[in-house]
C-alpha positions in Angstrom: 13.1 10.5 -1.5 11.1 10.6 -4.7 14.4 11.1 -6.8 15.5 8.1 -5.1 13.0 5.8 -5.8 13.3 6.7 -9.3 16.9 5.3 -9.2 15.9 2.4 -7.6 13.3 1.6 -9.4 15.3 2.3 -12.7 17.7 -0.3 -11.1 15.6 -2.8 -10.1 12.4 -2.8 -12.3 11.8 -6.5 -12.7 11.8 -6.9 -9.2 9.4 -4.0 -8.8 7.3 -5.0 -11.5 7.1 -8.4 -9.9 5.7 -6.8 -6.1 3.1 -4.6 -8.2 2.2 -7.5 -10.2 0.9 -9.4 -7.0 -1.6 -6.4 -6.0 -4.7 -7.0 -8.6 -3.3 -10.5 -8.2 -4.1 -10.9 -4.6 -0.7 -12.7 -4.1 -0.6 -11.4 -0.5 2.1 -14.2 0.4 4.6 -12.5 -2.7 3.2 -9.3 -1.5 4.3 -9.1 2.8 7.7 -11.7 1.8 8.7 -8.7 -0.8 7.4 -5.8 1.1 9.2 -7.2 4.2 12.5 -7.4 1.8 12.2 -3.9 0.6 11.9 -3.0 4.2 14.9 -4.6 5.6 17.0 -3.8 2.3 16.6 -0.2 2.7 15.0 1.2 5.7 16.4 2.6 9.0 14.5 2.8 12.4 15.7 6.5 12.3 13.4 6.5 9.4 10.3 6.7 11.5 11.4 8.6 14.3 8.7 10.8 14.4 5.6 11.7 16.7 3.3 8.6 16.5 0.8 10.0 14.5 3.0 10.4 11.5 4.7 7.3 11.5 2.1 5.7 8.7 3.5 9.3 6.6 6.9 7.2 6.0 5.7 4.0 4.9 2.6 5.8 2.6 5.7 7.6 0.2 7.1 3.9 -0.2 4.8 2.3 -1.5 3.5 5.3 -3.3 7.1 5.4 -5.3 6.9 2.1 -5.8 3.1 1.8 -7.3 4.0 5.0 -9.8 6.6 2.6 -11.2 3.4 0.8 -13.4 2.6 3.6 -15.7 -0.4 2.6 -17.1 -1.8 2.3 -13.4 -4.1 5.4 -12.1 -2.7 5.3 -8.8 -4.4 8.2 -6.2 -3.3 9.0 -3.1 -5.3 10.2 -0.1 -8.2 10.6 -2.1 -12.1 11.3 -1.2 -13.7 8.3 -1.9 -16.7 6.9 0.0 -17.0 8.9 3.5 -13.5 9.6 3.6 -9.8 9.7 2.4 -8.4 6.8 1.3 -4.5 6.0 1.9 -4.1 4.7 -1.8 -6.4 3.3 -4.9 -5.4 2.3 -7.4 -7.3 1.4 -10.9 -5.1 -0.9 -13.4 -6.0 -0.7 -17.3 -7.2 -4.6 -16.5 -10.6 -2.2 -14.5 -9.0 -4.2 -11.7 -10.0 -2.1 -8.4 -7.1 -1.6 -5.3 -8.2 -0.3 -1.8 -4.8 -0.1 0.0 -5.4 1.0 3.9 -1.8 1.9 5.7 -1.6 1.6 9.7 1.2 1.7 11.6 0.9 -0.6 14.9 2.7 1.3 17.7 2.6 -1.5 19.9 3.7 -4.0 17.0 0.9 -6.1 16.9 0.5 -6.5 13.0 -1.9 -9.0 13.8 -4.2 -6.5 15.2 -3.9 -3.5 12.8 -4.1 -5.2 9.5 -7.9 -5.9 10.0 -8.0 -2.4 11.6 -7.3 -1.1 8.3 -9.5 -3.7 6.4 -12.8 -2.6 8.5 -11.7 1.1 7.7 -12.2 0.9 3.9 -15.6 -1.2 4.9 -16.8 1.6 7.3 -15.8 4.5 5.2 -17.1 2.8 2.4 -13.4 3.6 0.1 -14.1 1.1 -2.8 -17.1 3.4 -3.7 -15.2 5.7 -6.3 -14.0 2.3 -8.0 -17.0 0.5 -8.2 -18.6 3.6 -9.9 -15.8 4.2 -12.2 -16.7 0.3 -13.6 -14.4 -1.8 -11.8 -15.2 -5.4 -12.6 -12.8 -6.8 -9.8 -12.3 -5.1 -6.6 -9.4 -6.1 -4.3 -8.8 -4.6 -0.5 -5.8 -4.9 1.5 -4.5 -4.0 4.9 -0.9 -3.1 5.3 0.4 -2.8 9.0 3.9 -1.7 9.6 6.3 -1.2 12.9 9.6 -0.3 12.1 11.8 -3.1 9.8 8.3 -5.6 10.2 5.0 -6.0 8.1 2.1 -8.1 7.3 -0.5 -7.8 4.4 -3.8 -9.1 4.4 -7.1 -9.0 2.0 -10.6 -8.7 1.7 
């Protein structure tokens, strides 16, 4: 998978650049339209036929391959920040802080597990480790996935 993201990614850069671009932009419109692309342009349901629990698993090494595209971006994944494990942060040279919460909504209310995610970095306090590393703008988003569908939102 990671081999073929870096063909992809070698293939399409501008586009790429463009989705990661909209992250310590807070463009969540560009961000769910091109996320929702991505998805349909190179997913399969057979992709996520696993056991519940490790549906998230799938999505997570997406956008991971795509966030390592921006170089100069210290991009962390499952980290220990705050009281837990964050899915993704990401600092950008910019000090612009990203919280990026996954959840995959079994029942395909998106609706419903977008803010799910959002009061998770709250709770578990994930922006922590970026605000002490001198962030000077902080940006949270919820990502909720079933199958081929998506939604983004931000705190």
């Amino acid at each position: 998978m990671k081999e073929w993201f870096r063909e992809t990614a070698r293939a399409d850069s501008v586009r790429i650049n463009r989705f990661c671009a909209a992250f310590p932009a807070g463009d969540v419109e560009t961000l769910q339209e091109m996320l929702g692309d991505y998805l349909w342009d190179s997913i399969s349901v057979r992709d996520t036929a696993v056991r519940s629990n490790m549906k998230e698993n799938f999505y997570h090494g997406m956008m991971l391959g795509l966030l390592r595209s921006q170089g100069n971006w210290l991009v962390k994944s499952n980290a220990e920040t705050g009281e837990g494990y964050s899915d993704i942060s990401i600092q950008t040279p910019e000090r612009i802080g990203i919280v990026i919460e996954l959840k995959y909504a079994d029942d395909g209310n998106l609706e419903a597990a977008c803010p799910k995610a959002l009061n998770q970095i709250e709770e578990k306090k994930y922006a922590e480790g970026l605000k002490r590393r001198g962030t000077k703008k902080l940006i949270k988003y919820g990502i909720a996935f079933c199958e081929k569908e998506c939604m983004v939102m931000m705190a």
